[in-house]
N, C-alpha and C positions, 0 to 999 in steps of 0.2 A: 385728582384732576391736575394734570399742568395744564397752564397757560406758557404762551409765548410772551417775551419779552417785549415790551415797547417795541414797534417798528422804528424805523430808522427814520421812514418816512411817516409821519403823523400831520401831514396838510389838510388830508382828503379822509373823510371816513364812512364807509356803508355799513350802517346799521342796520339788522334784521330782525324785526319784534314778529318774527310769524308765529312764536312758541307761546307770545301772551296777548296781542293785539290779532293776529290772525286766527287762533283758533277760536275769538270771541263771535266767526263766522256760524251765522246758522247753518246746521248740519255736521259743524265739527264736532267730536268728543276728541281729545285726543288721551291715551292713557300716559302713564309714563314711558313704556318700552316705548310709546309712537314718538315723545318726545326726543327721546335718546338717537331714535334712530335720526329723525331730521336733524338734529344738533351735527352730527357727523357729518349728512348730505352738506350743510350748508356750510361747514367748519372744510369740506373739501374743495368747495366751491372756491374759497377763499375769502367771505366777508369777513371785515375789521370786528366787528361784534356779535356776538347775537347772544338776546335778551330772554331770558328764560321762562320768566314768569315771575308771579308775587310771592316768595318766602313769609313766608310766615300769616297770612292774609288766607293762602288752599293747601292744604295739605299733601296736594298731589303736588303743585309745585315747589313745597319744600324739600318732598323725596326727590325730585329732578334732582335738586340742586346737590343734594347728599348723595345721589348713585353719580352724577356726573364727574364730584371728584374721583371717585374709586374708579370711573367704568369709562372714561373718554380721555383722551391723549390729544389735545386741542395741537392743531401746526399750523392755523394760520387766524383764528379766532379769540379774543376773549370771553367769557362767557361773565353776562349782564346780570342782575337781580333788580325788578324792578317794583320801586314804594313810593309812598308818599310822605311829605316834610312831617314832622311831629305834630303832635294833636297843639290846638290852640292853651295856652295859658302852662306849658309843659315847660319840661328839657326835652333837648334830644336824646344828650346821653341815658335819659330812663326811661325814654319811649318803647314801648316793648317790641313796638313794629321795627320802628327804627333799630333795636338788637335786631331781631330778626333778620332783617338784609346783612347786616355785620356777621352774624354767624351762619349764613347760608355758604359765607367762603368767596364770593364772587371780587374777585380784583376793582370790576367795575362796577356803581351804583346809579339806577336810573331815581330821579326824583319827580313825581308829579305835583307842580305847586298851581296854586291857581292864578292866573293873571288877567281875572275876567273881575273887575270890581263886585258887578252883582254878584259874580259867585259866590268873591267872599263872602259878601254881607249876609245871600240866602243861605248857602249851602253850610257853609263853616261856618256862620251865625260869631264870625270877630269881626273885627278892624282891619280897616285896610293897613295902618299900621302893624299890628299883629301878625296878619300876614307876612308882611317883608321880612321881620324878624322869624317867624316859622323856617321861609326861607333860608336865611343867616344863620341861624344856629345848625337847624339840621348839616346843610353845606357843610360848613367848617366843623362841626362835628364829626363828619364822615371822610372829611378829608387829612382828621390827624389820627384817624385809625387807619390812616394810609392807602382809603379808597380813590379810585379817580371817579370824580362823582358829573353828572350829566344832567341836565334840569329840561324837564317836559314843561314847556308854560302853557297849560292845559287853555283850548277856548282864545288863545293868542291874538289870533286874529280878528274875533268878535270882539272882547277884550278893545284892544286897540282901536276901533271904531267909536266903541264908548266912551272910552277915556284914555286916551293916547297916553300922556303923560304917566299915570299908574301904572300901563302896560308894561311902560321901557322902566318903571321905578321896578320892578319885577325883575325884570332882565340884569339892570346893575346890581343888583341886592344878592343874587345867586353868582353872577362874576365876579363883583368883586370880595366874595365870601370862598371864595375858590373853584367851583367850577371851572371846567374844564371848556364844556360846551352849552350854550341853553339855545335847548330847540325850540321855535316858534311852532306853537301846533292848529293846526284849522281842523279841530274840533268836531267838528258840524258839516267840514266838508263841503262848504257856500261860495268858498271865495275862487273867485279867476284869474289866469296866469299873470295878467296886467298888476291886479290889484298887490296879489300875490312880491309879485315884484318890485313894486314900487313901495311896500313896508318893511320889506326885508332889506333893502335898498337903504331906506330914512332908519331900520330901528341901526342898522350896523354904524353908520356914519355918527349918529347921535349917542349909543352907549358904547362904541371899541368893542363890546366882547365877540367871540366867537360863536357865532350861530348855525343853528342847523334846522332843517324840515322834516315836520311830519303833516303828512296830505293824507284826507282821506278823500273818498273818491264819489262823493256825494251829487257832482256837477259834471263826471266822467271827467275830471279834468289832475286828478291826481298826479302823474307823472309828467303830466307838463305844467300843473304848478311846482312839480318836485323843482326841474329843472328852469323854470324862472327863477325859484330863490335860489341856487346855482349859479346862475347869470347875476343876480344880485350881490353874491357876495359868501353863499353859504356853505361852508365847507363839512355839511354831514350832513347826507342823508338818510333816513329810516326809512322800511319798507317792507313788507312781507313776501313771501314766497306767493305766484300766481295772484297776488292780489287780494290775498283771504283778508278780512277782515268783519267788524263788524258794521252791520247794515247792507252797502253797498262794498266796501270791504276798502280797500289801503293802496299806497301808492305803490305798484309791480315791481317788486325788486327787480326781473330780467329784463323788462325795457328799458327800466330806469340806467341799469348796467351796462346797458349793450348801445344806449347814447351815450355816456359817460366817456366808453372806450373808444367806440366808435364816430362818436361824430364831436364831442368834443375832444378826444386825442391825450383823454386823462386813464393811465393805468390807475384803477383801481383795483385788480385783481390781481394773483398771481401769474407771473408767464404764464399761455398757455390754455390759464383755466377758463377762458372766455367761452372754447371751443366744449365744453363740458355743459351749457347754460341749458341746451335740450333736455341731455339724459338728467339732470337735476330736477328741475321743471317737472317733467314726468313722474320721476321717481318718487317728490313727495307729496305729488298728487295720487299714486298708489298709498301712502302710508293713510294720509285722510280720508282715502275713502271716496274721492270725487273724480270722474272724470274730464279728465286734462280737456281745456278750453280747445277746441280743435283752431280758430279762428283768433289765438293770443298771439299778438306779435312776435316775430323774431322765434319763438319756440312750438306754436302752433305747427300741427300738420299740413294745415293750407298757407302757412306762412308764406310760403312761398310755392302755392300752386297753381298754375295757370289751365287756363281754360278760354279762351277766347283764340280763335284760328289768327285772328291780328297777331296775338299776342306772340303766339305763338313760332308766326313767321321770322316775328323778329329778334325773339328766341334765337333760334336756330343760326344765327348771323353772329349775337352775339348776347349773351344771357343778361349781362349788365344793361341792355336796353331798358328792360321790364323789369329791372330786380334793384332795388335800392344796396345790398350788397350780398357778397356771399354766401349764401345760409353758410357752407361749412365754418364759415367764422365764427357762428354761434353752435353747433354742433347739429344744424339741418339740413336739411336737401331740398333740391330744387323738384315739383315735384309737377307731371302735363297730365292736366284733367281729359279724358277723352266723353263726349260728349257729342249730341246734335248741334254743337257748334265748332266741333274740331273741322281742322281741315290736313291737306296733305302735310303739315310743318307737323302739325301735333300731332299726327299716326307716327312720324319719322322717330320722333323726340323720343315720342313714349317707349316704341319699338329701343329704342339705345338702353334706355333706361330699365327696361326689361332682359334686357343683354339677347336683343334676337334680330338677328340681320337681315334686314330686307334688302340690302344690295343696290339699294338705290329706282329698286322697281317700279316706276311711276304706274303702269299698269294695275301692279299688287296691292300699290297702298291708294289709288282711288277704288279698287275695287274694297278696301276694308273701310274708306272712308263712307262708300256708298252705303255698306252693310250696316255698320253703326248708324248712321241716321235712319236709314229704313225700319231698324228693330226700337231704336230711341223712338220713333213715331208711335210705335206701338206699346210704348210704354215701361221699356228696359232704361237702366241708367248706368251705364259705364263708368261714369265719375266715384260713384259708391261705390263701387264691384270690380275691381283691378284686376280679381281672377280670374271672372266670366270674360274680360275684356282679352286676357291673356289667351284664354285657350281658345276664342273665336282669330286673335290675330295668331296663332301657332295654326289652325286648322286650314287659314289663309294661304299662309307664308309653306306651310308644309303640304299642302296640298291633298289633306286627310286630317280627320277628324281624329284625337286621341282618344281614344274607347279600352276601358280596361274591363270593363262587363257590358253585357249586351241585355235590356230591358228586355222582358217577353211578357209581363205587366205586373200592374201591383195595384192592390186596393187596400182602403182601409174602412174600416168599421167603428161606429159610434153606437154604442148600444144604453140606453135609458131604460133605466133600471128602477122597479117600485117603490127603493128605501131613498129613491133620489140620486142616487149615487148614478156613475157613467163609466162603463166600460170598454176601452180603448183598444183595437186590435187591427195589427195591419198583415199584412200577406203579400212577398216579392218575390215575383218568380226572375230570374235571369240566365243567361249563361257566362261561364269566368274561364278562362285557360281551355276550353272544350267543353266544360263540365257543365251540366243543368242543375239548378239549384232551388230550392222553392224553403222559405224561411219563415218562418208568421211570429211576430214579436207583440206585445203590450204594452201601453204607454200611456203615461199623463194626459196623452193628447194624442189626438190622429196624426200628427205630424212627429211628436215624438217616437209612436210607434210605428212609423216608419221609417225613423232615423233607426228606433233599435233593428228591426226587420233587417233592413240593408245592411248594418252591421253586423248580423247573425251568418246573413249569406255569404262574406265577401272575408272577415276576418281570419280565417281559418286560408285562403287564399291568399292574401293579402296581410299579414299581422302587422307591418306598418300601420294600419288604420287605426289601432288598438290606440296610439297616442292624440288621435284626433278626438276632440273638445266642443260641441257648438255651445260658444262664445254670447251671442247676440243674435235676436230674431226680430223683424220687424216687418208689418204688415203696414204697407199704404192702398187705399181704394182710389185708380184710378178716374177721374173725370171723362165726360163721355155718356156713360149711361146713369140711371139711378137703381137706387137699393141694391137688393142682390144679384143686379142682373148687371153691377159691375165689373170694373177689369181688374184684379187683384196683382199690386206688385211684392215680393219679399225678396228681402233683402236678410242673410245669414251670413254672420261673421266666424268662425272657423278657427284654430288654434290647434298646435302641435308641439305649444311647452316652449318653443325657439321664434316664432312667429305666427303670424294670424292672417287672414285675409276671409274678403267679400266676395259672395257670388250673388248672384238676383237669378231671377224667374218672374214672369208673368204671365198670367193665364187667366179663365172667365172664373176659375172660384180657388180659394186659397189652400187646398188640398194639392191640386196641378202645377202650381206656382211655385207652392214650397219643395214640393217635387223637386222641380227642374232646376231648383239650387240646390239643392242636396246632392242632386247628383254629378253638379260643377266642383261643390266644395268636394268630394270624394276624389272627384276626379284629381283636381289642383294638387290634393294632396296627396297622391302619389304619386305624381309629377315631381312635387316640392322632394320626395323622397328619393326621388332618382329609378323609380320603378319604369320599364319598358313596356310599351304597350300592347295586349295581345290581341285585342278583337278586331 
């Protein structure tokens, strides 16, 4: 493993515990390759630390910490090990946890000490005197084995409520034993940005040392309590990637970053890397397993997407009206919802955005505006489905509908079977390039074996389709009528290995519905493939 050398600049520090505080997230496992690989995403990112996990405490995170010297080349990271101060009535030096952090290799040491009176007395069952001392040794213990050591004051702020005075005796006892940094931690995740403020504020003023925050996000108020003790005086934040953590999860490293750069005018990154804060975001929400917040600031898909024809108009004038700053600063896009509330601005916008010229056609584009609300009536939704939206304003704009096969119909079959079982069969007849074709496939489901059907008929015409994927399926029952005698919308999301996209369909029963997105996503994607259309 290298590490990089002291920065030059060491004022400001963003710490990232996603690899031991984030994956404490319900739903996470993360293995070691997952750790490995986020170590990298976020070591390119450019934060000042990130924090591994507990050596010696799980076994999986000892092996991090032993593959990461051999298997990662840090350029703008150190990489953390985090423990707790020596047991009571001990040495540090013989604490075996405390070897443990020592020989996991890590440059930097995080320590968890308690600064919540009751803690000590229930949980640790010492003295509050003992305590400080745990503190003091561990510290200066680790810091003449030449670690730069970091102190968690576990409960900080609850702590402080209690007993003021013990809190900050916490805080000096790790500073002036060498630490480096002691982070004030809100535990519990109760406190608000005022509060927040105003202690971090009184402990800086009253102990000298250098502080830092960790917020969990109990009260939704996480990264604006990060950035109250900011304002107070704190020069290091901790945070996880998308917010993982446990319970309600931790304060967001990408908004926490993207105010940091952004509106308080503090480089914390490397040149450059701010515009990377999307693909990152995403990318180790792929490695966990979760899908990405569409609705997360600054890196969310709707981050910045509009949908309101107001909005829109003034959009269109000047994007800075409705947009707090440039997605591409953060590495997004500006993105126009089409919807029953679009109007002329947001058919124009979207049409840009789609790379397809209407010329400034007021005729063209009320006539697409009327279309979308008329079909939006009946219960399509544009905003989810960019592709159905696409090839209804192409059939517009182009004054023909693109048709790569021509339906002459298709059924499917549901067959209930005596051992319980179900048999799935569909049958599509159409024509493609002149040719009549009639295909009958099997499937998991009537809808599947229609998907396989069509793709029996068309592949052999068409072999581009062969890399098409359906992604996501989803069935909403319109309002309007009741039971089965409702209006069914589906929505299919689509994929070809390089991008993805939505089509809808609705119809009175969800066989017809699924239908008529199947045959959008087909469509789309030979469009996307650059195929010319014959029918």
């Amino acid at each position: 493993m290298t590490t990089k050398a002291k920065p030059t600049d060491d004022s400001f520090h963003v710490f990232d515990t996603t690899l031991r505080d984030g994956a404490q997230r319900e739903g996470i496992n993360l293995t070691v390759a997952d750790k490995l690989t986020i170590a990298r995403h976020l070591d390119d990112f450019g934060v000042g630390f990130i924090e591994g996990g507990w050596p010696g405490a799980n076994p999986r995170d000892t092996e991090f910490f032993a593959r990461a010297r051999q298997e990662i080349e840090f350029r703008n990271a150190e990489l953390v090990a985090f423990g707790a101060t020596r047991r009571a009535g001990g040495k540090a030096a013989e604490d075996p946890q405390v070897k443990a952090l020592l020989e996991s290799g890590a440059p930097v040491i995080t320590l968890v000490a308690k600064s919540h009176d009751r803690h000590v007395e229930l949980a640790l069952r010492t003295t509050l005197e003992e305590n400080l001392e745990m503190v003091r040794d561990t510290v200066s213990h680790l810091v003449a084995q030449g670690r730069r050591v970091f102190v968690d004051c576990e409960h900080f702020f609850d702590g402080y409520r209690a007993n003021a005075e013990y809190a900050k005796a916490v805080v000096r006892a790790a500073s002036e034993a060498g630490a480096d940094v002691v982070i004030l931690c809100d535990t519990n995740g109760g406190m608000l940005p005022a509060q927040i403020q105003a202690v971090v504020a009184t402990v800086l003023a009253d102990t000298g040392a250098r502080l830092g925050i960790h917020a969990q996000d109990d009260t939704g108020c996480a990264v604006a309590n990060t950035l109250a003790a900011v304002d107070a005086g704190a020069t290091h934040v901790q945070c996880t990637a998308n917010g993982y953590g446990e319970r309600v999860g931790n304060a967001n490293l990408f908004p926490v970053v993207a105010a940091l750069e952004l509106k308080y005018g503090k480089q914390v990154l490397p040149e450059g890397a701010l515009a990377d804060m999307t693909r990152v975001s995403h990318a180790i929400a792929e490695v966990v397993n979760l899908t990405p917040s569409t609705h997360q600031p600054y890196v969310g898909v709707s981050a910045f997407a509009h949908k309101a024809g107001l909005h829109a108009s003034a959009i269109k004038v000047d994007p800075d009206l409705y947009q707090h700053i440039d997605p591409a600063l953060v590495g997004n896009t500006m993105r126009m919802l089409v919807s029953d509330m679009a109007g002329r601005a947001s058919i124009e916008l979207k049409s840009v955005e789609l790379g397809i010229d209407l010329g400034g056609d007021r005729e063209l584009i009320g006539r697409v505006v009327e279309r979308v609300k008329e079909r939006e009536l009946r219960g399509y939704t544009y905003e989810a489905a960019d592709a159905s939206f696409e090839l209804l304003l192409r059939a517009e704009a182009e004054g023909r509908v693109r048709r790569y096969f021509r339906i002459e119909s298709w059924r499917a079959i549901v067959e209930d079977r005596p051992d319980g079982t179900h048999a799935n069969e569909a049958t599509v007849k159409l024509w493609a390039k002149g040719e009549r074709i009639v295909a009958t496939a099997e499937g998991n489901g009537p809808v599947n074996a229609l998907d396989r059907a069509l793709r029996v008929a068309l592949e052999r015409i068409y072999p581009q389709l062969a890399k098409l994927e359906l992604m996501d399926y989803k069935v909403r029952i319109l309002e309007g009528r009741t039971g089965t005698d409702s209006t069914t919308r589906v929505l299919i999301t689509t994929g070809d290995g390089t991008a993805d996209w939505s089509t809808v369909g609705v119809a009175e029963n969800i066989i017809a519905a699924s239908w008529q997105a199947l045959e959008d996503a087909y469509t789309f994607g030979l469009l996307r493939a650059g195929v010319e259309p014959t029918e």
